[in-house]
C-alpha positions as CSV (number, residue, x, y, z in Angstrom):
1,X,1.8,1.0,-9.7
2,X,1.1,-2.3,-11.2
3,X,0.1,-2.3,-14.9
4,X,-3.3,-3.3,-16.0
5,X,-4.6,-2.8,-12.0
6,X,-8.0,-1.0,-11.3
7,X,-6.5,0.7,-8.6
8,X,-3.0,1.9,-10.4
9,X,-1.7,5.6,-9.5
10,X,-4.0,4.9,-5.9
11,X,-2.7,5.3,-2.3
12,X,-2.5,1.6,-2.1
13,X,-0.7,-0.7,0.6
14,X,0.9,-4.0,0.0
15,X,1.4,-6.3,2.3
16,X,3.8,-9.7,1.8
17,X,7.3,-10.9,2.3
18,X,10.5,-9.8,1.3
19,X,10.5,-13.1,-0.5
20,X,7.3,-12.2,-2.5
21,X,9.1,-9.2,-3.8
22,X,12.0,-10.6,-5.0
23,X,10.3,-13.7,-6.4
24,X,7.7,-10.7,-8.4
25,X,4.6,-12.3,-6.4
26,X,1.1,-10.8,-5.6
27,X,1.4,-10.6,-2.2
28,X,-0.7,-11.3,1.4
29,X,-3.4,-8.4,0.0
30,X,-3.1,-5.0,-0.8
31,X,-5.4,-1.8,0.2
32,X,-7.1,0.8,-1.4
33,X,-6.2,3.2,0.9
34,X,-7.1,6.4,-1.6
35,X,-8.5,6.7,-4.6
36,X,-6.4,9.3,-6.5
37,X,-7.7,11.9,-9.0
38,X,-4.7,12.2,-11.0
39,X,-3.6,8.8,-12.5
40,X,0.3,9.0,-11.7
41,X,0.9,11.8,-9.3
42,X,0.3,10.4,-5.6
43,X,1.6,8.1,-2.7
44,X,5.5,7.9,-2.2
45,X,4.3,7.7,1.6
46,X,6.6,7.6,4.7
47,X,5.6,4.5,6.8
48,X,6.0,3.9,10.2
49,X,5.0,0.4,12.1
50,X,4.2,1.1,15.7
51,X,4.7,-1.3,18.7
52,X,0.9,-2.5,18.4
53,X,1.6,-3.3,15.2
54,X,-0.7,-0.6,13.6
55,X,0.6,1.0,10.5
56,X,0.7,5.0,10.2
57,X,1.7,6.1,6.3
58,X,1.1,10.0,5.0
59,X,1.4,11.2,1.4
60,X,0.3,13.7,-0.5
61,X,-2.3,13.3,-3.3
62,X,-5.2,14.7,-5.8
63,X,-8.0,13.5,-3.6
64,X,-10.7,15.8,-4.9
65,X,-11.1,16.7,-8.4
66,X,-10.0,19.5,-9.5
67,X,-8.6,20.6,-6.4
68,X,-4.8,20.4,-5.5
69,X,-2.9,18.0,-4.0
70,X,-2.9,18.0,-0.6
71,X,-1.3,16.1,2.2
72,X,-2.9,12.8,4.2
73,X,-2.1,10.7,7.2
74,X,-3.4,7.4,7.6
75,X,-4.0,5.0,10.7
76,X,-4.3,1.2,10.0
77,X,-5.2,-1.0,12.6
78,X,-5.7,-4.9,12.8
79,X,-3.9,-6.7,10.0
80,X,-5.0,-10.1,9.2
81,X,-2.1,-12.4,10.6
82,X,0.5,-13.3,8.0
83,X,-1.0,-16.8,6.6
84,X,1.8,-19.7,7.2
């Protein structure tokens, strides 16, 4: 959850290289995936990369208001190739 971001405590998806994490870089891009109703209690998803390269993640979050949490699976197709 990055401080100061519009979309912190969100179901959001980052996408860079190992290199960009350690050097405390932005990134590719990142994804709304979810906007969360609850501002820190959401998205510690599992993730699972597929042959085709689609992306499948599920979480659980407070995706209605007022309502409880409740559990969501996501498919993401066509990434943007990695820019050289």
């Amino acid at each position: 959850m990055a401080q100061g971001s519009p979309t912190k405590g969100d179901w959001v998806a980052w996408v860079g290289s190992y290199e960009d994490l350690v050097a405390g870089r932005r990134g590719e891009l990142r994804i709304r995936i979810k906007d969360n109703k609850n501002s820190w209690d959401s998205a510690y998803p599992g993730v699972e990369v597929l042959a085709s390269g689609a992306v499948i993640t599920t979480t659980y979050g407070h995706w209605e208001e007022g309502e409880a949490p409740y559990i969501l699976s996501v498919r993401i197709e066509n990434f943007p190739p990695p820019s050289e």
